[in-house]
C-alpha positions as CSV (number, residue, x, y, z in Angstrom):
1,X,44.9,38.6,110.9
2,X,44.6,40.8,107.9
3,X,46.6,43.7,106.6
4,X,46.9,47.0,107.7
5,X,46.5,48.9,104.5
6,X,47.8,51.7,106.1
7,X,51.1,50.6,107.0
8,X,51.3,48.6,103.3
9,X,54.2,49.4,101.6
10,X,53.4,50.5,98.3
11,X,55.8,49.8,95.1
12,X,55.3,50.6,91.4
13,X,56.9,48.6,89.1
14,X,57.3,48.1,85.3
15,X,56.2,45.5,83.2
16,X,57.6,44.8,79.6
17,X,55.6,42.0,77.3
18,X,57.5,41.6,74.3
19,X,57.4,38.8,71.2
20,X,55.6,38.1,67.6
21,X,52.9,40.4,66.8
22,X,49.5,38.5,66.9
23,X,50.6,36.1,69.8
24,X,48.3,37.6,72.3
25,X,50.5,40.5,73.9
26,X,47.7,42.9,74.1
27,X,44.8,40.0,74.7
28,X,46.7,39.1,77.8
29,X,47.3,42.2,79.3
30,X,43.2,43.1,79.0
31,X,42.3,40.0,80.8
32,X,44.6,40.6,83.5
33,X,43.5,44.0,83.7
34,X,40.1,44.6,82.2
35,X,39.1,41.1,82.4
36,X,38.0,41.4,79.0
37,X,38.8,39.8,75.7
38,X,37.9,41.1,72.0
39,X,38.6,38.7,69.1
40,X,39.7,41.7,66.9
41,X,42.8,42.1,66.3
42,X,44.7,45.5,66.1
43,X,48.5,45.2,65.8
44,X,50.0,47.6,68.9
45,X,51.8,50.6,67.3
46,X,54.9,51.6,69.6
47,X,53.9,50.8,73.0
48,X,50.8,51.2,75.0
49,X,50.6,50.4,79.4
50,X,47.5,49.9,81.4
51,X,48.2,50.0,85.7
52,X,46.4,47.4,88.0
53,X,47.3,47.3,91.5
54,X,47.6,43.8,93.1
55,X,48.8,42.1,96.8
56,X,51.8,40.4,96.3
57,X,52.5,38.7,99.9
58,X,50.8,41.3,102.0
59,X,52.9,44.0,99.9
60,X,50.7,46.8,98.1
61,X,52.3,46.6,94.1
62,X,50.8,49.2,91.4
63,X,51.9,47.1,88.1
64,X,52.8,49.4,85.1
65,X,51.9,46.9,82.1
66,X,54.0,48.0,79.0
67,X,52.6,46.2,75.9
68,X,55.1,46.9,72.9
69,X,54.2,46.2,68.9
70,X,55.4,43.0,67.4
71,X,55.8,43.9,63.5
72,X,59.3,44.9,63.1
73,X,58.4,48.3,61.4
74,X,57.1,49.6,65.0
75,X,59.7,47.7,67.0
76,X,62.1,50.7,67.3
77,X,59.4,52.7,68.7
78,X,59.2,50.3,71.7
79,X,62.7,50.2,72.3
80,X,62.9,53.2,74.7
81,X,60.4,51.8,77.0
82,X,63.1,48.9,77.6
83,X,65.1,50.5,80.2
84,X,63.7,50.5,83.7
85,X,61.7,47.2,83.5
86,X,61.8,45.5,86.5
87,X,60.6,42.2,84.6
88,X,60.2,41.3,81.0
89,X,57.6,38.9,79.6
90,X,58.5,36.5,76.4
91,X,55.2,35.4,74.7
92,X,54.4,33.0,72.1
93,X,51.5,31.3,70.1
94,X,51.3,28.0,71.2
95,X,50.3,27.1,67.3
96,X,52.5,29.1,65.5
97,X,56.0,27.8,66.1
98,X,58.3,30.3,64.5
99,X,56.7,32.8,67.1
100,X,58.6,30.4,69.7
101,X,61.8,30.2,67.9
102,X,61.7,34.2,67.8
103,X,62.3,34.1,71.3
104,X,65.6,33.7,71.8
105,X,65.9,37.5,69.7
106,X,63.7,38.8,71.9
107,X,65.2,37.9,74.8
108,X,68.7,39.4,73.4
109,X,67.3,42.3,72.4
110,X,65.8,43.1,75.6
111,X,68.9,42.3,77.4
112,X,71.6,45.0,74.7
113,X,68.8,47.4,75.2
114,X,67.8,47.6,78.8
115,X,71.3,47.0,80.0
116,X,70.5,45.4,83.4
117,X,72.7,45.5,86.0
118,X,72.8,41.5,86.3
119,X,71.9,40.4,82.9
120,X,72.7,37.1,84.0
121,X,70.0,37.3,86.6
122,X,66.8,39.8,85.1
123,X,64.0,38.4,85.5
124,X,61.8,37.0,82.7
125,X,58.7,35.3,82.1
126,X,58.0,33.1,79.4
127,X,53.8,33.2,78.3
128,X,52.7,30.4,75.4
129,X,49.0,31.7,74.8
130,X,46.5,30.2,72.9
131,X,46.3,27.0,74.4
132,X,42.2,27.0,73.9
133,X,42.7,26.7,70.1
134,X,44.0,22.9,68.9
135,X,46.6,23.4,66.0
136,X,49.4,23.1,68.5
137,X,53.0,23.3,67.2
138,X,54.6,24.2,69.9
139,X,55.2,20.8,72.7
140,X,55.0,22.2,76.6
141,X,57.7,20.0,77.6
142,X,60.1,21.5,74.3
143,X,58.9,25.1,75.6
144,X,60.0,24.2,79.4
145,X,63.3,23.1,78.5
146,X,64.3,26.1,76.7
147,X,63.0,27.8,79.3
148,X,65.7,25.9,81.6
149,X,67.7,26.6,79.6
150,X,68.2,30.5,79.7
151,X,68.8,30.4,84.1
152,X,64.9,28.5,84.4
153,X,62.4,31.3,83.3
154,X,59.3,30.8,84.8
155,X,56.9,29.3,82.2
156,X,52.9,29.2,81.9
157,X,51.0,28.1,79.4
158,X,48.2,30.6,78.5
159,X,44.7,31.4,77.0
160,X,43.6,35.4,77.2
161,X,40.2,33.8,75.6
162,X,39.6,31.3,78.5
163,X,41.4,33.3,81.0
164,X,43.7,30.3,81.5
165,X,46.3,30.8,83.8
166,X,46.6,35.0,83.3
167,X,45.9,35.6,86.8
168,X,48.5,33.0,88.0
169,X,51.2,34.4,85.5
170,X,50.8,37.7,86.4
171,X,50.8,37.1,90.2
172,X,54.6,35.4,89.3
173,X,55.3,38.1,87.1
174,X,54.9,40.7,89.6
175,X,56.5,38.3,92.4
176,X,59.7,38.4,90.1
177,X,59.3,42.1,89.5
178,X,59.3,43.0,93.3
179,X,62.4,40.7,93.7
180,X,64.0,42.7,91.3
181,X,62.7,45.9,92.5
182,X,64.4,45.2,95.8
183,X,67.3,43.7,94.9
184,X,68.3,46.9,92.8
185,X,66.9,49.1,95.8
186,X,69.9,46.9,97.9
187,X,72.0,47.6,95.5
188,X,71.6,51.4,95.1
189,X,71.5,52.0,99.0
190,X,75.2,50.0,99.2
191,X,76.7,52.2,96.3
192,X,75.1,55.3,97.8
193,X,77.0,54.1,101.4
194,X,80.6,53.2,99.4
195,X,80.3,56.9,97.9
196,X,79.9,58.1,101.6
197,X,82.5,56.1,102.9
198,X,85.1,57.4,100.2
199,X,84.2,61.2,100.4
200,X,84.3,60.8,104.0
201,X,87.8,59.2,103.7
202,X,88.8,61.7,100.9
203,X,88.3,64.6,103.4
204,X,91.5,66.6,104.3
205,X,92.5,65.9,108.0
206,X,91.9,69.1,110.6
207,X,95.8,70.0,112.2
208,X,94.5,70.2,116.1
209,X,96.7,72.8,116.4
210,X,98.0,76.2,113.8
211,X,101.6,75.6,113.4
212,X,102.0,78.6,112.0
């Protein structure tokens, strides 16, 4: 039976993509997108987003795709874009292993800026592109155990060129988003109640009867 789009239940959530600049940040996102790919480069100033809108297990989900810059001169101007993201993704260049050692940063980074509620917990996504070139540095098996390693991130390996894997990373990517999405939702509607509960409590009792 299919869906009833008009009973969907639509959610918009955010997207970060954060590591080295050149790695493919950008690249990716167009494919997913656009499904387009352009072999010229042009380094990300700030932070640019593009929207797709996706079914994630018969659930309507507008993605908000933030794509930050990756030189460290334009890094501050991402930062503010941080807060809010419902899932961050770590991405690397498969061939250019100190873009996979940066990682680790990026990850802290993320983490002082955004200030989850459960840090422990956030949701990330770790993207090696450029698996269609062959100057490999960077060994799958090295990438999925420090992957493991930080509460098992999801990991893909990745080629915006060949549109390797994008569509499947993505469709986890917004699976982990939505978890998020409600899970925060859970937790907002049970503060909201406890607040209710206390003013309720904090109420001065009514004397049934003037004793004056």
């Amino acid at each position: 039976m299919g869906m009833n789009f008009t009973q969907a239940t639509w959610f918009c959530l955010d997207v970060i993509i954060l590591g080295n600049s050149g790695v493919g940040k950008t690249s990716l996102m167009n494919q997913f997108v656009n499904k387009k790919f352009s072999s010229q480069y042009k380094a990300t100033i700030g932070a640019d987003f593009l929207t797709k809108e996706v079914i994630v297990d018969d659930r309507v989900v507008t993605l908000q795709i933030w794509d930050t810059a990756g030189q460290e001169r334009f890094q501050s101007l991402g930062v503010a874009f941080y807060r809010g993201a419902d899932c961050c993704v770590l991405c690397y260049d498969v061939t250019v292993n100190k873009t996979f050692e940066a990682l680790g940063s990026w990850r802290d980074e993320f983490l002082i800026q955004a200030s989850p509620r459960d840090p422990d917990n956030f949701p990330f996504v770790c993207l090696g592109n450029k698996v269609d070139l062959d100057q490999r540095q960077v060994l799958a098996q090295d990438a999925q155990e420090w992957c493991e390693s930080k509460n098992s991130i999801s990991h893909f390996e990745t080629s915006a060129k060949e549109a390797i894997n994008v569509e499947k990373a993505f469709l986890e990517i917004s699976r982990a988003a939505l978890r998020q999405e409600a899970e925060d939702q859970a937790y907002t509607n049970d503060y909201s109640d406890t607040i209710k509960i206390n003013s309720n409590q904090s109420q001065p009792q009514q004397a049934d009867s003037c004793q004056c």
